[in-house]
N, C-alpha and C positions, 0 to 999 in steps of 0.2 A: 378822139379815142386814143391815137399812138400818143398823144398827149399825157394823159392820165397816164398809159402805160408806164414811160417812163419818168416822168417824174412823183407821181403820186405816195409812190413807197417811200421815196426819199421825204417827203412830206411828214407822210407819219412816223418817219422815224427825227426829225426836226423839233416838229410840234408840242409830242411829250415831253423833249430832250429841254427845250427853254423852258417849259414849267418846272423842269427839275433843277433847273437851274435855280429859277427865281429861291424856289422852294428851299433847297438845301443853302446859299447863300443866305436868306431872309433869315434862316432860324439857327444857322452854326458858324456862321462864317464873321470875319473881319472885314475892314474895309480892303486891307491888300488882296485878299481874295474875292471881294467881291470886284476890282478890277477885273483880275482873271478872266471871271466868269462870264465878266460883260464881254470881254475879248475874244473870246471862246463861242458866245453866243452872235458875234457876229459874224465869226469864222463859218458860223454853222449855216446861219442867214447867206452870206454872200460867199463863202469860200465854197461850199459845197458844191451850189450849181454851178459855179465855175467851174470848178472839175469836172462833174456830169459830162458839161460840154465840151470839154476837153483841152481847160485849162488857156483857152483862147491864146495859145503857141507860146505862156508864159513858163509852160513846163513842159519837161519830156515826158512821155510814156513813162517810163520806171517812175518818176518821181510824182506823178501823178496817181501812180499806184499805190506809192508807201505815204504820202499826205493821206488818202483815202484811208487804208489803215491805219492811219494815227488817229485821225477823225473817230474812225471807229471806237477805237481805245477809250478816245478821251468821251465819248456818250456811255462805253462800258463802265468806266469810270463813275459817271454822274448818276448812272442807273444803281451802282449799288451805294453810294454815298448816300440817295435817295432814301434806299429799303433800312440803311442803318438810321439815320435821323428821324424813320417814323416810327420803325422798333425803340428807339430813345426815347419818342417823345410821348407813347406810346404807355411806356415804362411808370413817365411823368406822375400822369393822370391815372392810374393805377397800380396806387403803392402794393396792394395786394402781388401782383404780377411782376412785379418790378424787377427781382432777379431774375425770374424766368427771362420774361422779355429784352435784360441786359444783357445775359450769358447767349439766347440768340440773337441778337444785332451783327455783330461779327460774323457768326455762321449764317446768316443769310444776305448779309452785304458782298459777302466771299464766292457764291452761288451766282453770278452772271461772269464776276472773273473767270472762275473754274470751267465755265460752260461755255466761254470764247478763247481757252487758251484749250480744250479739249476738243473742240474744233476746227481750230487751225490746225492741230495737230494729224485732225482726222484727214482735213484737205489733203493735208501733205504727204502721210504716209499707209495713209485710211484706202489706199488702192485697191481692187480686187478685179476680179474675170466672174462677170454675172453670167449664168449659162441658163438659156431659156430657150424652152420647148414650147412650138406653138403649134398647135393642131389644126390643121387647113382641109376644109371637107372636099374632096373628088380631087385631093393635090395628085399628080402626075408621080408614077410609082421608080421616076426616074429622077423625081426631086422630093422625095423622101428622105431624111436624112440631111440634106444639103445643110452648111455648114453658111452663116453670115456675120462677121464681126463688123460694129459697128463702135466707131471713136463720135463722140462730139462735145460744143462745148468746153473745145480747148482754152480759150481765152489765155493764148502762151504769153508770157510776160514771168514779173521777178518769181509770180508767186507759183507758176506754173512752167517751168524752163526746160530746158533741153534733156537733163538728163531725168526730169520726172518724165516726159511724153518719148523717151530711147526707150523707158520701162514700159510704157501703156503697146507702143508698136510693138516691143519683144513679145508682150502677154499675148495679143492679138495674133502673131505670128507663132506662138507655141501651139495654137488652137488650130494651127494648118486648115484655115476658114476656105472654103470654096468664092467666095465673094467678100471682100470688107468696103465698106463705104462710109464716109465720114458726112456727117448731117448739120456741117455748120456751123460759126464763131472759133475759126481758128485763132483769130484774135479777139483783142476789147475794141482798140480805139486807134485813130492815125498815128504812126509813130511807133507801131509796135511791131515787131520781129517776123513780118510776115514771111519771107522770103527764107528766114533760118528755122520757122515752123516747117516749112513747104519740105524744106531738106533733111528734116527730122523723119517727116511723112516718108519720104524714101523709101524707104526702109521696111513698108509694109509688100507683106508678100501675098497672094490670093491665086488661085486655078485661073477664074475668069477675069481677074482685073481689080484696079482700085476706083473708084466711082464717087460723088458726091455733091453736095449742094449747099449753097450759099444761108450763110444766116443773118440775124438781123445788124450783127456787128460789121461782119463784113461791107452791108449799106451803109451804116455810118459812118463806117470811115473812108468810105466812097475805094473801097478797093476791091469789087468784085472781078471788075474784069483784068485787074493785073493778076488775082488770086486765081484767075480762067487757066492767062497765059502762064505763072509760075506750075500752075497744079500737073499743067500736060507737058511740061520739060519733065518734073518727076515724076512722071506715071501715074499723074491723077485727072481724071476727067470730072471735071464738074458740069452736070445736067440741067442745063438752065432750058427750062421749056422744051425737052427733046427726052427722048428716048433711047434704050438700046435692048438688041435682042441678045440674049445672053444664051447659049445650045448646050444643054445640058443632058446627054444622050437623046431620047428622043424628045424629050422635053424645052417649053422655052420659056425663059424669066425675062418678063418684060419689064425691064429697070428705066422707071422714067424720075424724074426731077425737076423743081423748080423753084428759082429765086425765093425768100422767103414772102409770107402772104402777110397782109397784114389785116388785123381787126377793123372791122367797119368799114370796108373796102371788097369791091369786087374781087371772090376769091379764086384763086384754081381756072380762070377763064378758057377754055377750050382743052382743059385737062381733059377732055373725054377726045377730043383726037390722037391722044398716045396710048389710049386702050386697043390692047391689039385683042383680040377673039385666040379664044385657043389658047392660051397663054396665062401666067401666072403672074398679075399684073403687081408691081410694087412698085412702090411712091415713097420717093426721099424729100420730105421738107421738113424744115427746122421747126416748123409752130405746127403744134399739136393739136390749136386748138379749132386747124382747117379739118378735122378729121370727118365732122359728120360730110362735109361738102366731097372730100376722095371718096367717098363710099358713095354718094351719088354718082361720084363721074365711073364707077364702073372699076377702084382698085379693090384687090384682095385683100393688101397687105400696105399700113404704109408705117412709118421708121421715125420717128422724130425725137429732139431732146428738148432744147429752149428754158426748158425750166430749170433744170438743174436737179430734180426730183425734189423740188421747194427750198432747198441748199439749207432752209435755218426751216425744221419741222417744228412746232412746239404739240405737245400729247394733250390734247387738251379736249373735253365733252365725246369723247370716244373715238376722237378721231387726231388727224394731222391736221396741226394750224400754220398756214405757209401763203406767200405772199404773192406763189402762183396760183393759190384756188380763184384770186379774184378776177383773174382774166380766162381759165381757162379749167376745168373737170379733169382736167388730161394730166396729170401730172407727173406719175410716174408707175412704170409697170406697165401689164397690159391690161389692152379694152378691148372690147367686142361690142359689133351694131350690126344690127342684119345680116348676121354670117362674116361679115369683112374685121378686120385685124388692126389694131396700132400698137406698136410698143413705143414708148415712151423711154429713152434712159438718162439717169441720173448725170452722164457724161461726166468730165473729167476734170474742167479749171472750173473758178469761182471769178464769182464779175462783182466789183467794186469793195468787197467783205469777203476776207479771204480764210474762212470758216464757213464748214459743214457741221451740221447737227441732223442727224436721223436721214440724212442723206449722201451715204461716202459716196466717193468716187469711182465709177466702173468704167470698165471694158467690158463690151455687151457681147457677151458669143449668142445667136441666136438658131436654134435648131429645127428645120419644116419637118413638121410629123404631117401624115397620111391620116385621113380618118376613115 
């Protein structure tokens, strides 16, 4: 299953991408370009999951990031070369329609550029402070009100760097939060900036402390437990299978956390021994989609990102089409299951495609209402 996970997307975005290829070289192209093509298409075959893996130590981090994006480019590329040669061809075989169909080839070849270059943009400067109210029934009239900002899905690198995540910890810290905790993927992959993330984190200010929990990147690049010891030199504690009792006048927030979980695997195992009684239990993991399993083991409240809030939505049969619905319902915003709570947010970097559509980038302020 963590199989399909990660590579499966990559698949179909592969798969269509070599028929486009065949397609548009077969019907418009020379021979010099259909070289290209072939060149291109094996980039796509063998260059890609090279990188995935992480470029097997023939590239650094940065430059496994900007290949990634050029990749991208070059299937944005193929994808509208595609839509204009069939509006052309299109044209062909229907002299009636023909100038219609001429005059839009352009204008819809134009329509996936437009909509990856108004995305990257969005990643970039598409920032904001999402402020969400959640209503907790018999919540303690001492933590009503209480203030929680939550960072995640940094994924720091070129496309997310120091002085974009100074701005997300300022926003965070203008919200003078009672508690911030960060939910995971400081980074993408080995090689990346973990320790100049960590010192960026700094910088977050909170009443009770800064708190948080490992995601799935941080396992792959096998640096959870340097990201333990860097996180507690700068005032971050990361909850791997423990808890903490948080005293909030007479009230107490039981902040528990754990490594991330993964799909088709035993989940949350003895998460119901950090459930304290009397207390306002909350659950920091990066996958959202252990959510029914914490509301077994007895949380109120649990915090997660992972998905990106589907990072590329497309509007489609009345809903959002994204490529976290297929592992996970959770994807962005909140949910509700037997009384118990998840929010879900959109977090902050973009992993491998460094474009947002219909899901910017936030800083989650989160507000406990009384019911």
């Amino acid at each position: 299953m963590e199989f399909l996970r990660r590579w499966l997307p990559t698949a179909l975005v592969i798969g269509p991408t070599l028929y486009l290829h065949w397609y548009v070289t077969r019907r418009y192209c020379g021979q010099a370009m259909r070289i290209v093509a072939v060149l291109a298409s094996l980039w796509l075959v063998i260059g890609t999951p090279v990188l995935m893996a992480g470029g097997f130590g023939l590239f650094s981090s940065d430059q496994i990031s900007y290949l990634m994006a050029a990749t991208l480019a070059w299937v944005i590329v193929v994808i509208s070369a595609s839509l204009w040669v069939r509006l052309r061809t299109a044209a062909e075989f229907n002299p009636d329609r023909r100038r219609f169909l001429a005059a839009g080839a352009p204008v819809a070849a134009a329509v996936p550029l437009l909509a990856a270059g108004g995305g990257a943009i969005a990643a970039r400067s598409g920032m904001s402070t999402q402020e969400i109210s959640l209503k907790i029934k018999g919540l303690h009239k001492d933590l009503d009100g209480l203030r929680i900002a939550q960072l995640t899905d940094i994924h720091y690198g070129p496309f997310f760097g120091r002085a974009d995540l100074e701005r997300a910890v300022a926003m965070a810290n203008e919200c003078r939060p009672h508690l911030t905790v960060v939910t995971g993927d400081l980074i993408t992959r080995w090689g990346d900036d973990l320790e100049g993330c960590l010192r960026v984190l700094r910088g977050l200010r909170a009443e009770a402390g800064i708190f948080g929990c490992h995601g799935n990147h941080e396992e792959y690049a096998e640096k959870e437990n340097e990201a333990t010891l860097l996180g507690a030199k700068q005032g971050l504690r990361f909850l791997r299978g423990e808890a903490a009792a948080l005293r909030f006048g007479l009230a107490t927030l039981n902040l528990a956390g754990h490594d991330y979980q993964h799909l088709g695997k035993p989940q949350l195992t003895e998460a119901e021994e950090l459930v304290r009684t009397g207390a306002l239990n909350v659950l920091l993991q990066h996958n959202p989609a252990v959510f029914p399993r914490a509301v077994e083991a007895g949380y109120d409240l649990m915090l997660a990102g992972h998905t990106h809030g589907g990072q590329i939505n497309l509007g489609a049969f009345g809903g959002n089409l994204n490529v976290a619905r297929m592992f996970t319902p959770f994807v962005r915003g909140e949910y509700q299951r037997d009384g118990k709570l998840l929010y879900v947010s959109s977090g902050l970097g973009t992993v491998a495609i460094p474009i947002r559509i219909g899901a910017p980038p936030e800083v989650t302020v989160i507000r406990l209402c009384a019911v």
